[in-house]
py3Dmol code that shows the C-alpha trace and the ligand (Angstrom):
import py3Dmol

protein = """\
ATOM      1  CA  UNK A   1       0.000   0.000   0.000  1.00  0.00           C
ATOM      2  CA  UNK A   2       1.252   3.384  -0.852  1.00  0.00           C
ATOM      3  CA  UNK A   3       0.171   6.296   1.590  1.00  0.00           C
ATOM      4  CA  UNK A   4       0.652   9.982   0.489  1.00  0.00           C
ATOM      5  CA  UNK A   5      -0.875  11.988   2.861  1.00  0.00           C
ATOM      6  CA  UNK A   6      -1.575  16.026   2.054  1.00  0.00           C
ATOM      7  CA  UNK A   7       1.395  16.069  -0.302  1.00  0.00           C
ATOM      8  CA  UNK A   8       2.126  19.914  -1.478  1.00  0.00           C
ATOM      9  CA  UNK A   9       4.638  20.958  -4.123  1.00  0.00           C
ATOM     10  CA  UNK A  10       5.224  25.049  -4.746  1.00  0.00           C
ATOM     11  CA  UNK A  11       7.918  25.461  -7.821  1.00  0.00           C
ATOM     12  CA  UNK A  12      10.287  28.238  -6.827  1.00  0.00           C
ATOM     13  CA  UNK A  13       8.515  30.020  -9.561  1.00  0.00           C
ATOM     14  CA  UNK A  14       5.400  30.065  -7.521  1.00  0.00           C
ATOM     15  CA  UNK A  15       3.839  27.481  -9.244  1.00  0.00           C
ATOM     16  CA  UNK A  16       1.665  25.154  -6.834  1.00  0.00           C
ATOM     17  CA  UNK A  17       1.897  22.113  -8.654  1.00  0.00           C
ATOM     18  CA  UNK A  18       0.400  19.844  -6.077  1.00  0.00           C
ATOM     19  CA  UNK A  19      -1.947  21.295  -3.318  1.00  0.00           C
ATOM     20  CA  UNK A  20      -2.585  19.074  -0.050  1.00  0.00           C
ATOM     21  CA  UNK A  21      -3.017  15.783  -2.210  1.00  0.00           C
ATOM     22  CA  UNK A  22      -4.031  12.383   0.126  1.00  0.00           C
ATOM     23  CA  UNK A  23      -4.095   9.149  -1.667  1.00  0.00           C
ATOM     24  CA  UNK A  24      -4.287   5.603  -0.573  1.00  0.00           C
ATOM     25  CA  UNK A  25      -3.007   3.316  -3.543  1.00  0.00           C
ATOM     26  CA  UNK A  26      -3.264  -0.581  -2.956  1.00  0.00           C
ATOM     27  CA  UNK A  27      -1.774  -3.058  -4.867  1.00  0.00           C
ATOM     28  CA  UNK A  28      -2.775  -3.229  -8.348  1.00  0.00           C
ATOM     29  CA  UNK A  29      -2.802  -0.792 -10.948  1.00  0.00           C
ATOM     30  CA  UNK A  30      -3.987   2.703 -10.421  1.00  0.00           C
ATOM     31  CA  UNK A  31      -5.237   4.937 -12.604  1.00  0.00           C
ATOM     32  CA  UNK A  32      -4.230   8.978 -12.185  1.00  0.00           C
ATOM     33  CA  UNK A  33      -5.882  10.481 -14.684  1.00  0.00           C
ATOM     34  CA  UNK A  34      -6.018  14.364 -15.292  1.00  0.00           C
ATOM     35  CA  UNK A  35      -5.531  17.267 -18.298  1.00  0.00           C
ATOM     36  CA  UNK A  36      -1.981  18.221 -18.655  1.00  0.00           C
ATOM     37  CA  UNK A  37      -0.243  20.786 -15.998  1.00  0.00           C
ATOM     38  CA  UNK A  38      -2.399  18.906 -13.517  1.00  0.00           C
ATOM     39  CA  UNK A  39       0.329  17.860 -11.497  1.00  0.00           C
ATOM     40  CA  UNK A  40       0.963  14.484 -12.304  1.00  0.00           C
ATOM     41  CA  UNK A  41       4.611  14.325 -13.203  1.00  0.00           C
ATOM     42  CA  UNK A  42       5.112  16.393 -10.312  1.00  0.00           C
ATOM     43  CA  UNK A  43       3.194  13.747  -7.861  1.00  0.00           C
ATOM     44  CA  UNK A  44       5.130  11.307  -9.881  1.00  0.00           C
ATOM     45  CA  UNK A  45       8.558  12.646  -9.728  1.00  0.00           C
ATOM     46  CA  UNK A  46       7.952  13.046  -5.874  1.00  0.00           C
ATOM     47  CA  UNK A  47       6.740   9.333  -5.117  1.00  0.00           C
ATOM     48  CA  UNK A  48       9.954   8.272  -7.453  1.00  0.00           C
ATOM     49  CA  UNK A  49      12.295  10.395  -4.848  1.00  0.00           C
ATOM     50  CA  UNK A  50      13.186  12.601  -7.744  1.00  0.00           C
ATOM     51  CA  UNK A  51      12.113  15.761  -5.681  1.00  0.00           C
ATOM     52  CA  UNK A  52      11.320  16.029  -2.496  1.00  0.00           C
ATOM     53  CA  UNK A  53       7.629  17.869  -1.768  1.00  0.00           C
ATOM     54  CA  UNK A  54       6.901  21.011  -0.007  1.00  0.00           C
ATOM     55  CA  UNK A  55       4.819  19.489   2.510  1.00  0.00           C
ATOM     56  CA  UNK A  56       3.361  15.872   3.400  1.00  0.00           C
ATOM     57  CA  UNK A  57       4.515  12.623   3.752  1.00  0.00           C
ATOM     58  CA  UNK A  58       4.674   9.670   1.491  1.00  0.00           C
ATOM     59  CA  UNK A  59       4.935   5.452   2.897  1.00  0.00           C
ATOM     60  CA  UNK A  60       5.208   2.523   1.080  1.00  0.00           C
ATOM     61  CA  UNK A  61       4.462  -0.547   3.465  1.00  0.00           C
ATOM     62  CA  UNK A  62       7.186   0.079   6.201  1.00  0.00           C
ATOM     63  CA  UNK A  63       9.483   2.895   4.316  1.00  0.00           C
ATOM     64  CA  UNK A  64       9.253   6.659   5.012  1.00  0.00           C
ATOM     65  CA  UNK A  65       9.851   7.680   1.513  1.00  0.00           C
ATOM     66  CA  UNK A  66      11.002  10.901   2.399  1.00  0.00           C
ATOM     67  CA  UNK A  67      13.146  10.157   5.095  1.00  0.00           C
ATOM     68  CA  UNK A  68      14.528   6.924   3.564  1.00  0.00           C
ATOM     69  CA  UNK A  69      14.466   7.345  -0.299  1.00  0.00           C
ATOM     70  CA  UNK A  70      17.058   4.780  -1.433  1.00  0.00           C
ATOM     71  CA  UNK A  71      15.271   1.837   0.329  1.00  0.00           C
ATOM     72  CA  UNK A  72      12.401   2.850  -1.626  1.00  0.00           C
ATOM     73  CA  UNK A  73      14.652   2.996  -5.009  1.00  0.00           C
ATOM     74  CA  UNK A  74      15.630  -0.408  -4.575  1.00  0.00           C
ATOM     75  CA  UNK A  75      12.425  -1.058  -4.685  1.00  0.00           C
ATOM     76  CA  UNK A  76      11.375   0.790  -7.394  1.00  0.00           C
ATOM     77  CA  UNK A  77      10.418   0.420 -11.186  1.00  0.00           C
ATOM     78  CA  UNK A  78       9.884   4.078 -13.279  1.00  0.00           C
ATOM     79  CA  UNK A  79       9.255   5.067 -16.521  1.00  0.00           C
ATOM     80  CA  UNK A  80       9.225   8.474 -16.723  1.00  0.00           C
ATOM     81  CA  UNK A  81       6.893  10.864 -18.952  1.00  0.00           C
ATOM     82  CA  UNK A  82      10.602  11.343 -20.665  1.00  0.00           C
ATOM     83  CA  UNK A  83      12.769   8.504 -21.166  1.00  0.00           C
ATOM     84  CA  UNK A  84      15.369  11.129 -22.177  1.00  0.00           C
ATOM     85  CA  UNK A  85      18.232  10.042 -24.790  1.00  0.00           C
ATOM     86  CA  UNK A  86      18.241   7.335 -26.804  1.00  0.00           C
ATOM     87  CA  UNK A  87      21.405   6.002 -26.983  1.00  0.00           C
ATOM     88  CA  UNK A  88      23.339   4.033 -30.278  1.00  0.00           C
ATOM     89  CA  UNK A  89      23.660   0.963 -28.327  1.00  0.00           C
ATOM     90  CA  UNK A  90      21.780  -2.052 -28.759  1.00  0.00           C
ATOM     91  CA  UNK A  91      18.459  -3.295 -26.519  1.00  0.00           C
ATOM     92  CA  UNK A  92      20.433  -6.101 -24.491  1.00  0.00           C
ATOM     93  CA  UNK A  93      23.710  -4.255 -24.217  1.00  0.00           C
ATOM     94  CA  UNK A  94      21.253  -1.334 -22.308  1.00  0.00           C
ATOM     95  CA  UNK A  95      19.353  -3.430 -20.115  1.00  0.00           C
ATOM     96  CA  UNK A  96      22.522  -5.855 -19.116  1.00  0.00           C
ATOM     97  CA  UNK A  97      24.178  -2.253 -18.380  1.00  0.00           C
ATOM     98  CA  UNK A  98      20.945  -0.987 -16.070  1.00  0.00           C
ATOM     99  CA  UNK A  99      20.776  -4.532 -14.698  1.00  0.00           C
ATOM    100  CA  UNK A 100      24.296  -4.070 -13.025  1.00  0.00           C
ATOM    101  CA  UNK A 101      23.319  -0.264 -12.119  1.00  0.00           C
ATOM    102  CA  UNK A 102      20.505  -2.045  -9.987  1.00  0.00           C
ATOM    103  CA  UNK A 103      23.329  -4.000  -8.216  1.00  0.00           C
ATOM    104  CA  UNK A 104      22.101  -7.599 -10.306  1.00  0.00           C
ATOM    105  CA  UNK A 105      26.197  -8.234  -9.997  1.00  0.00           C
ATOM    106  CA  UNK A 106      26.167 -11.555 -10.867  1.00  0.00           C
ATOM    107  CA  UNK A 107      26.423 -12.434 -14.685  1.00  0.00           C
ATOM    108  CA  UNK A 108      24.667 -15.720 -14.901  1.00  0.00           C
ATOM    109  CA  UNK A 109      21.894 -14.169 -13.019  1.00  0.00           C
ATOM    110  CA  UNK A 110      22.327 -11.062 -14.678  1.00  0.00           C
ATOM    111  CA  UNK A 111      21.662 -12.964 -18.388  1.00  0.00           C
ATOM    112  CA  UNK A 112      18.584 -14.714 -16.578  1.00  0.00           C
ATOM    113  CA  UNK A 113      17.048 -11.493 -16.265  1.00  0.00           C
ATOM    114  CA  UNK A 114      18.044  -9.651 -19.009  1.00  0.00           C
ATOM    115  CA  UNK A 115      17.145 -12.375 -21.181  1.00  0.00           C
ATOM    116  CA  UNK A 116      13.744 -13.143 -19.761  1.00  0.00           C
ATOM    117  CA  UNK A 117      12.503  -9.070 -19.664  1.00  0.00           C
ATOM    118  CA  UNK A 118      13.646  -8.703 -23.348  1.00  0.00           C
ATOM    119  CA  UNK A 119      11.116 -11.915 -24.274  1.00  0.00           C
ATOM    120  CA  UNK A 120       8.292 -10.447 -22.173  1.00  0.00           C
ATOM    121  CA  UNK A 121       8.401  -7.009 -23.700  1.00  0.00           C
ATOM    122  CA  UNK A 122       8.425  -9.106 -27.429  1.00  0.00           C
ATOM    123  CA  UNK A 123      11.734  -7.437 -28.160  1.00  0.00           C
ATOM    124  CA  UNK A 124      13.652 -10.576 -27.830  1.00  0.00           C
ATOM    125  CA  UNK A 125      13.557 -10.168 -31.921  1.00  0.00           C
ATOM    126  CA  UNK A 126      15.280  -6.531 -31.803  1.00  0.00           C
ATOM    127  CA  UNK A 127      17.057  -6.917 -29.186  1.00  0.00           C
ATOM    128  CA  UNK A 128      20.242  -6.479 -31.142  1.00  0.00           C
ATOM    129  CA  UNK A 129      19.518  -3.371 -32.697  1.00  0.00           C
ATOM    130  CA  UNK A 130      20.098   0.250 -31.574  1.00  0.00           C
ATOM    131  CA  UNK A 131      17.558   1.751 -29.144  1.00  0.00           C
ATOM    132  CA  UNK A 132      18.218   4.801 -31.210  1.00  0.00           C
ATOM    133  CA  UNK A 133      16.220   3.027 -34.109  1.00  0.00           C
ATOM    134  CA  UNK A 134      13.343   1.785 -32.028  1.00  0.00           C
ATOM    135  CA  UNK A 135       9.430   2.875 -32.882  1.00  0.00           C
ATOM    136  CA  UNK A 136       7.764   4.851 -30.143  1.00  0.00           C
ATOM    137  CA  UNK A 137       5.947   1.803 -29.175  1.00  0.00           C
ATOM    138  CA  UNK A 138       9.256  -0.262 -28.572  1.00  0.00           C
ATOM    139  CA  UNK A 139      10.791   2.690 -26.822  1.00  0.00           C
ATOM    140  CA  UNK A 140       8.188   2.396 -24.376  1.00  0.00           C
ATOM    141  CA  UNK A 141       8.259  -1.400 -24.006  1.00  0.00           C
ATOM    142  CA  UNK A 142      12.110  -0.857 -23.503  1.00  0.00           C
ATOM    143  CA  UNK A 143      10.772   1.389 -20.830  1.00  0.00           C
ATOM    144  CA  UNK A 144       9.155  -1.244 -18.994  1.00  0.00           C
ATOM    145  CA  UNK A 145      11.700  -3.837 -19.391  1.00  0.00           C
ATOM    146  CA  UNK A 146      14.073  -1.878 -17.968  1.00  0.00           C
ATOM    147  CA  UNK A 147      11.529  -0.377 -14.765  1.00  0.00           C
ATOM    148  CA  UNK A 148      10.803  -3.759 -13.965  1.00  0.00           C
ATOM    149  CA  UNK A 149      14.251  -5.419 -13.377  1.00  0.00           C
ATOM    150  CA  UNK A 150      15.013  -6.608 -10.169  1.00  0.00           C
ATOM    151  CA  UNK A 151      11.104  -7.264  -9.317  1.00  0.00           C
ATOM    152  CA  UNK A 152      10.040  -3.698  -7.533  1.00  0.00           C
ATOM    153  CA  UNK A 153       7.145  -3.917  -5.934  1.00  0.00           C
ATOM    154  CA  UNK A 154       5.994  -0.046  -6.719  1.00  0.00           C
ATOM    155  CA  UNK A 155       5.750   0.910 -10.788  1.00  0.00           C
ATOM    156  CA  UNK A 156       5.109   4.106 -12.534  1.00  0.00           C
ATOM    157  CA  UNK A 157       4.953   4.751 -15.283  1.00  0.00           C
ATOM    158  CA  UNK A 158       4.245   8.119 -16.183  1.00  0.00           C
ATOM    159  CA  UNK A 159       1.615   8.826 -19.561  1.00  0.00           C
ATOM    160  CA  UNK A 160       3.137   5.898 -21.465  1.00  0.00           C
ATOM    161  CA  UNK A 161       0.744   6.311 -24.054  1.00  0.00           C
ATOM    162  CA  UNK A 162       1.140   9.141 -25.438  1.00  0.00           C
ATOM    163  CA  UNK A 163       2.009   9.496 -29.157  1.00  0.00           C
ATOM    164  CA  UNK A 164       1.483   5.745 -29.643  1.00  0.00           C
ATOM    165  CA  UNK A 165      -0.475   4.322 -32.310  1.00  0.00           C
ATOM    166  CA  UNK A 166      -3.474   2.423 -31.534  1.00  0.00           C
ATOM    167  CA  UNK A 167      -1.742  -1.307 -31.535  1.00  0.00           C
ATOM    168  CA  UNK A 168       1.265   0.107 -30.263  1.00  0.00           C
ATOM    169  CA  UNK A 169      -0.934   1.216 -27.231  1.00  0.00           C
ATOM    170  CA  UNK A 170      -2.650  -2.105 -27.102  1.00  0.00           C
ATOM    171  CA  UNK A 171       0.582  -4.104 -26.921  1.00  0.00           C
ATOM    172  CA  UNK A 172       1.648  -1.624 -23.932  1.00  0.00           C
ATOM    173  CA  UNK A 173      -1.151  -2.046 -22.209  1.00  0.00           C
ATOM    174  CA  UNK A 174      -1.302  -5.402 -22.320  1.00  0.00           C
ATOM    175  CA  UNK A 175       2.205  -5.643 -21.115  1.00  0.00           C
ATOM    176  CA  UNK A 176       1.169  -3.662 -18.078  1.00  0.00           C
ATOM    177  CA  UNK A 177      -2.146  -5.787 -17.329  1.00  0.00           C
ATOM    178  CA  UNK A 178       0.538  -8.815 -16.868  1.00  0.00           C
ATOM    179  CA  UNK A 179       2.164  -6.812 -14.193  1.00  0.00           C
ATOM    180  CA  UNK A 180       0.550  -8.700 -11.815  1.00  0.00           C
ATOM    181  CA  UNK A 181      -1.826  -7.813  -8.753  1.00  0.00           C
ATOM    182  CA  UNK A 182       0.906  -8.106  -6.221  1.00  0.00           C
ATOM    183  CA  UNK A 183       2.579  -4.653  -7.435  1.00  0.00           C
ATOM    184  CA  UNK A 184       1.967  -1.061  -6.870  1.00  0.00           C
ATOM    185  CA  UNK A 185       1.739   0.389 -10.562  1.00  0.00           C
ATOM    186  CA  UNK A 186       0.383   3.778 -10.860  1.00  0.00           C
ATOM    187  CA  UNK A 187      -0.249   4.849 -14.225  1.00  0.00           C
ATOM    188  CA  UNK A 188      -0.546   8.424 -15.181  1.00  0.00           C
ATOM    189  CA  UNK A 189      -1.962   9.425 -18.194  1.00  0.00           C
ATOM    190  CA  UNK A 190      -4.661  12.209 -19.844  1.00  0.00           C
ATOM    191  CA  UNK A 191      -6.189   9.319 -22.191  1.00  0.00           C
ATOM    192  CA  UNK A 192      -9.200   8.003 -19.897  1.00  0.00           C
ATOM    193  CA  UNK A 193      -9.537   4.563 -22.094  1.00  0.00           C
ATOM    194  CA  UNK A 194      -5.918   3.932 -20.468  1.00  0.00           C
ATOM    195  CA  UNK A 195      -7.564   3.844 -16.855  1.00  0.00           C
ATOM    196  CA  UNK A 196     -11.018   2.524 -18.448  1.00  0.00           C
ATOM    197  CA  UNK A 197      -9.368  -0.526 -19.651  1.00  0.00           C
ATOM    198  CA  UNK A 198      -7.446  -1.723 -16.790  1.00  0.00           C
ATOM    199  CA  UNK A 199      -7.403   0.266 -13.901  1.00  0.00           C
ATOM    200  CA  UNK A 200      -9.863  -1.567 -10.786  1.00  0.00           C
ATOM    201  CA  UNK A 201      -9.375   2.162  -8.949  1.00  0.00           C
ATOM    202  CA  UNK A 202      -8.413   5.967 -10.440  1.00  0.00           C
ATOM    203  CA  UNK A 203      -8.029   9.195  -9.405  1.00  0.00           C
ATOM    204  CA  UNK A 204      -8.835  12.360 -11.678  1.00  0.00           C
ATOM    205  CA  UNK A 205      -5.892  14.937 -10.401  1.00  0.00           C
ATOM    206  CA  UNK A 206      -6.764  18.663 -11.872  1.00  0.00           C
ATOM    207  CA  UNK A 207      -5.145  21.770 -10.483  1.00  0.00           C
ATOM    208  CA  UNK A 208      -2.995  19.959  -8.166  1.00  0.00           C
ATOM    209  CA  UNK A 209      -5.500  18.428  -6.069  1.00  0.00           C
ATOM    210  CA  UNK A 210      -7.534  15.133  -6.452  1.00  0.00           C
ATOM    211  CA  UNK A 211     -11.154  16.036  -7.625  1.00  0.00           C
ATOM    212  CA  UNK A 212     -12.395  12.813  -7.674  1.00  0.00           C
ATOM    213  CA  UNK A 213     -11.214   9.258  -6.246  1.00  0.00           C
ATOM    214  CA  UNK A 214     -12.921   5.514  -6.531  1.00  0.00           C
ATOM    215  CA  UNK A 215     -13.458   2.543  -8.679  1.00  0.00           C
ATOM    216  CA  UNK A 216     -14.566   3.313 -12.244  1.00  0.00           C
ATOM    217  CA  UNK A 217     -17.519   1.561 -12.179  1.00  0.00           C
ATOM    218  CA  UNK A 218     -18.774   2.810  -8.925  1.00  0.00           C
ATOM    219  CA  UNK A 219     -18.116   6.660 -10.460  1.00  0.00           C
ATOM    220  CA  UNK A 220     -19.954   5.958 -13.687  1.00  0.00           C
ATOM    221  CA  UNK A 221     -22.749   4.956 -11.458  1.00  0.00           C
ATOM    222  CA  UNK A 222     -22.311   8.320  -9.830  1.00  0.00           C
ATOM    223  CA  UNK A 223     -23.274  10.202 -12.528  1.00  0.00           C
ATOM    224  CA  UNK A 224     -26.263   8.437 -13.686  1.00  0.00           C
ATOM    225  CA  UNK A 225     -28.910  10.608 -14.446  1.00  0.00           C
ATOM    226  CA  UNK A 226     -27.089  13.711 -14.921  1.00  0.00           C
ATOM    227  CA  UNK A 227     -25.999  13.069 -18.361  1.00  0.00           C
ATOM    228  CA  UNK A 228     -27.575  13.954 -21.515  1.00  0.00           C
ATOM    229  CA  UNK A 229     -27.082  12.810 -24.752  1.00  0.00           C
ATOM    230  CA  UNK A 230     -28.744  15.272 -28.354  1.00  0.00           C
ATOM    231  CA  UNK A 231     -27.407  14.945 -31.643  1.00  0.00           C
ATOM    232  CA  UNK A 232     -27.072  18.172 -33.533  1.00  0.00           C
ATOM    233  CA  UNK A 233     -26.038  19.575 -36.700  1.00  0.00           C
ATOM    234  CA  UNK A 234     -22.627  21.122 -36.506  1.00  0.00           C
ATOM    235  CA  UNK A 235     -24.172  25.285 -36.507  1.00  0.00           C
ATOM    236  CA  UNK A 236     -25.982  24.505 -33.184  1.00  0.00           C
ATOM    237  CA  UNK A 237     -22.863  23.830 -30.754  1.00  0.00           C
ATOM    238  CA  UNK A 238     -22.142  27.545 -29.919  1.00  0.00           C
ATOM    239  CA  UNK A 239     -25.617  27.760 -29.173  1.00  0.00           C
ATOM    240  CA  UNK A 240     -25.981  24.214 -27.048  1.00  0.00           C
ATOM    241  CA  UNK A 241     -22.552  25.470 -25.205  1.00  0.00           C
ATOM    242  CA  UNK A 242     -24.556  29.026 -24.080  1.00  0.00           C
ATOM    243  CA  UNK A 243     -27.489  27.194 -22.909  1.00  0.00           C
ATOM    244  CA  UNK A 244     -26.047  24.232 -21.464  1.00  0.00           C
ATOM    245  CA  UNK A 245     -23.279  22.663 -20.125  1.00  0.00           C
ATOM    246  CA  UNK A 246     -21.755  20.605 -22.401  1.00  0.00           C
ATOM    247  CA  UNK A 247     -19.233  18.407 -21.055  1.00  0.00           C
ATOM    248  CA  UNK A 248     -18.321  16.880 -24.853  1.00  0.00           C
ATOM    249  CA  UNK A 249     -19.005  16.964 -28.454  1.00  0.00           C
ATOM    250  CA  UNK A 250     -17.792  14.755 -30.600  1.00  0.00           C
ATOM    251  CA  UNK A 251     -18.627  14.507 -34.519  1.00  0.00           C
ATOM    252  CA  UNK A 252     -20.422  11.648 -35.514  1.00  0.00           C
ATOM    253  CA  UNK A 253     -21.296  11.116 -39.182  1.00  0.00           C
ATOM    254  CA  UNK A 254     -21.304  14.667 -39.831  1.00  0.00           C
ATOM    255  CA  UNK A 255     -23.247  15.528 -37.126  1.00  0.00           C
ATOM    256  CA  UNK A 256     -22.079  16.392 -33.442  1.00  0.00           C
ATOM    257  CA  UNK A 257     -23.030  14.150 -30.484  1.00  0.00           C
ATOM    258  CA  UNK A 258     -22.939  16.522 -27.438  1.00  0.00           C
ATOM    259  CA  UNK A 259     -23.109  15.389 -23.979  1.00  0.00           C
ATOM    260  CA  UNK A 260     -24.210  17.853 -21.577  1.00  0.00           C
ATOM    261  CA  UNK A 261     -24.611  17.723 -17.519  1.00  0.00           C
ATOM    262  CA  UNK A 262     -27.981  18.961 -16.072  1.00  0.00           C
ATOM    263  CA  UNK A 263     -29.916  18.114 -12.844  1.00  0.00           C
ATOM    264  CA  UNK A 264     -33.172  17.210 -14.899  1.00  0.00           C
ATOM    265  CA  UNK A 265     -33.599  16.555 -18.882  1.00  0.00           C
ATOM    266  CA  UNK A 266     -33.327  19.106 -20.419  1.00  0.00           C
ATOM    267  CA  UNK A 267     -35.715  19.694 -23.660  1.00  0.00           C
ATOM    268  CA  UNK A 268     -34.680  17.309 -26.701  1.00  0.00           C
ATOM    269  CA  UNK A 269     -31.776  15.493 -24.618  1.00  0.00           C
ATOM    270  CA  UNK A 270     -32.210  11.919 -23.938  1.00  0.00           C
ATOM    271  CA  UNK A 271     -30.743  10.360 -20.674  1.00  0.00           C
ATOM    272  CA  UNK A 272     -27.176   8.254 -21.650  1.00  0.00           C
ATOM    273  CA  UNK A 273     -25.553   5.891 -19.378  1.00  0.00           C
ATOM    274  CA  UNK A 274     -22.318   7.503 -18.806  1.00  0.00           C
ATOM    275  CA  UNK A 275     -19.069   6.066 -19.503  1.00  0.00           C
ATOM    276  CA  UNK A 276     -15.822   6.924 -17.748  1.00  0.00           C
ATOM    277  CA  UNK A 277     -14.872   9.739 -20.224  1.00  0.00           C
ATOM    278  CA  UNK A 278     -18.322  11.363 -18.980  1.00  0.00           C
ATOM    279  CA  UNK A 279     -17.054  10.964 -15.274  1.00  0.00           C
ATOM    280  CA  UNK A 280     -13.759  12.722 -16.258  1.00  0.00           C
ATOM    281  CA  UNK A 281     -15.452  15.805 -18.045  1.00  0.00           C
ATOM    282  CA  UNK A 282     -17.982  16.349 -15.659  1.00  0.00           C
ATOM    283  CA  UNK A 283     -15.628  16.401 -13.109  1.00  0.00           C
ATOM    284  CA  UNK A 284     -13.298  18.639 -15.202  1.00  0.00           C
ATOM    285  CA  UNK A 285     -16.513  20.564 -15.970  1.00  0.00           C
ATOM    286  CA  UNK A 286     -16.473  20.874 -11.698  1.00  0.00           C
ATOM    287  CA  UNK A 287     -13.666  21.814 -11.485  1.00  0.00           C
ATOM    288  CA  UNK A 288     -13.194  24.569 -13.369  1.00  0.00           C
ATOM    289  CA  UNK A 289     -17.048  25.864 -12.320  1.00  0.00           C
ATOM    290  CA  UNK A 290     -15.931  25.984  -8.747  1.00  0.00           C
ATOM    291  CA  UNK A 291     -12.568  27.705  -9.604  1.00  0.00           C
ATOM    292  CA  UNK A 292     -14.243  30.075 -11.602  1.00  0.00           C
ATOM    293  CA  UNK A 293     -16.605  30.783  -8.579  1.00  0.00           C
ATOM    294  CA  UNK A 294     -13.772  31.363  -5.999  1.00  0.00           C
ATOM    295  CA  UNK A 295     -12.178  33.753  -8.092  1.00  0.00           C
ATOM    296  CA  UNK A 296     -15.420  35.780  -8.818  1.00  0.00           C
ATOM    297  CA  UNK A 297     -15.376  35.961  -4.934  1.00  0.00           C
ATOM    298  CA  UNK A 298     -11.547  36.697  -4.841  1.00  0.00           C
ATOM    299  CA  UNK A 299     -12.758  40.109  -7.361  1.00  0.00           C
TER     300      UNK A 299
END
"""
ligand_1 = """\
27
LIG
P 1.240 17.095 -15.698
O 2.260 16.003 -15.597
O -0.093 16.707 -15.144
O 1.134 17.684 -17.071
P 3.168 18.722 -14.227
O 3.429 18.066 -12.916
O 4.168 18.505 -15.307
O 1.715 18.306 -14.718
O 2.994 20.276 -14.023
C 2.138 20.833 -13.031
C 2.329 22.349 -13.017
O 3.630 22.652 -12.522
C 2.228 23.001 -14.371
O 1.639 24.274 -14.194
C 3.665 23.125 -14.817
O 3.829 24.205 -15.701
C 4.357 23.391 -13.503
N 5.744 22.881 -13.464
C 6.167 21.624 -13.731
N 7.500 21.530 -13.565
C 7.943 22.763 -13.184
C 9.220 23.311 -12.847
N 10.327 22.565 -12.864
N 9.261 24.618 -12.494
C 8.147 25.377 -12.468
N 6.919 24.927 -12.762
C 6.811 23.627 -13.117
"""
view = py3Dmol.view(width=600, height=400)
view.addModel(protein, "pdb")
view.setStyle({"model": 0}, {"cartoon": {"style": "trace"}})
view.addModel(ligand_1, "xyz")
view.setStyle({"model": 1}, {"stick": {}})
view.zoomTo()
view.show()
């Protein structure tokens, strides 16, 4: 179980990344969804031991994270939003190199591991060849290969999907379902059918602070009967999005399919059973309503 408990991060700048964020995270995976500039790298970064928060604490089962951060390392697996350079060296040289940066000293052992992460991330083909050369999608399976030797028992992997074509993102996923449920692995992302396929609890982080916390299926119950569904021709959206609020509009054989949130139906809507991208925009939708409301106060 990982504990962070009213986490805060202020950038020198001034920028309040993170503001008084509490999560519980049990083993499995865990979705943190939010809109970029939300604070997720930032949370990330921080539970990695790559910067240390303003305020808060963080545990993982017995360590103080914090106070103890390279007993959390060594237990570790990260794959950051960045994976940086790509160097000209090939797939096995890299890992067997990271392998022995984890401390796996022993070469026999060392070739066990190497040799069994390159078959599980299907690069076992490639794994010759220059990371340099590798498709986004095998970049990012490199990326997991590599966060889980030495068997951590707390992943993250930080928006993994981005910029990868449908199968690519498939393949990833799939390689992160077979995790297993013994493992922390917190996946950050802005693409809710990432958390919607495989995560058994999420969190929606906007602004810094969690908006919204739970199993998927028991917040797409929550906002039954409170979403609407109209089709429209394209001219009308200005118009819907002064009357109501529409949470999303999407085009649909030339037409738009808006989805709007409202209390009771409203005239010409018909009720939709929500899905999880309906959860995320009405809580977006929240969240900027209620920050738009403290700052008319603030005036
Ligand atoms: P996300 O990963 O959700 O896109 P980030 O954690 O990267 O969010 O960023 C959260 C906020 O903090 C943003 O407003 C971003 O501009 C700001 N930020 C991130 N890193 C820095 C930094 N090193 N210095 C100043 N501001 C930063």
């Amino acid at each position: 179980m990982l504990e962070i408990t009213n986490v805060g991060h202020t950038y020198p700048n001034g920028t309040r990344a993170l503001d008084n964020v509490t999560l519980s995270i049990p083993k499995g995976m865990f979705g943190l969804l939010g809109p970029n500039g939300a604070g997720k790298s930032t949370l990330m970064r921080t539970i990695a031991t790559l910067q240390a928060p303003t305020t808060g604490s963080i545990r993982f089962g017995e360590i103080d994270v914090l106070a103890e951060p390279e007993r959390l390392r060594r237990t570790l697996g990260y794959l950051p939003q960045d994976f940086g350079v790509y160097p000209r060296v090939s797939a096995y040289q890299m890992l067997d190199h990271m392998a022995v940066l984890k401390g796996i000293a022993h070469g026999k052992q060392r070739r066990e591991v190497v040799e069994h992460l390159l078959n599980e991330t299907n690069l076992w083909a490639v794994r010759g060849k220059a990371i340099a050369g590798f498709s986004g999608g095998m970049r990012q399976r490199f990326g997991i290969a590599q966060a889980l030797i030495g068997d951590p028992e707390l992943i993250i992997v930080d928006e993994p999907t981005a910029g990868l074509d449908p199968e690519e993102r498939n393949r990833f996923l799939n390689l992160l379902a077979g995790i297993g449920e013994n493992v922390v692995v917190i996946l950050s992302t802005h693409i809710v059918e990432d958390v919607a396929d495989l995560c058994p609890r999420m969190a929606v982080l906007a602004g810094g602070r969690v908006q919204l916390e739970g199993a998927p299926r028991d917040l797409i119950a929550s906002t039954k009967g409170r979403v609407w569904q109209r089709t429209i021709p394209h001219q009308q959206l200005a118009e819907m999005q002064a009357i109501h609020e529409v949470i999303s509009h999407r085009f649909f054989a030339g037409e738009i399919v808006v989805h709007v949130l409202a209390d009771s139906q409203p005239n010409g809507f018909a009720p939709v059973s929500g899905g999880l991208e309906d959860v995320y925009f009405v809580t977006l939708a929240e969240t900027r309503r209620a920050a738009a409301a403290a700052a008319a106060q603030a005036a």
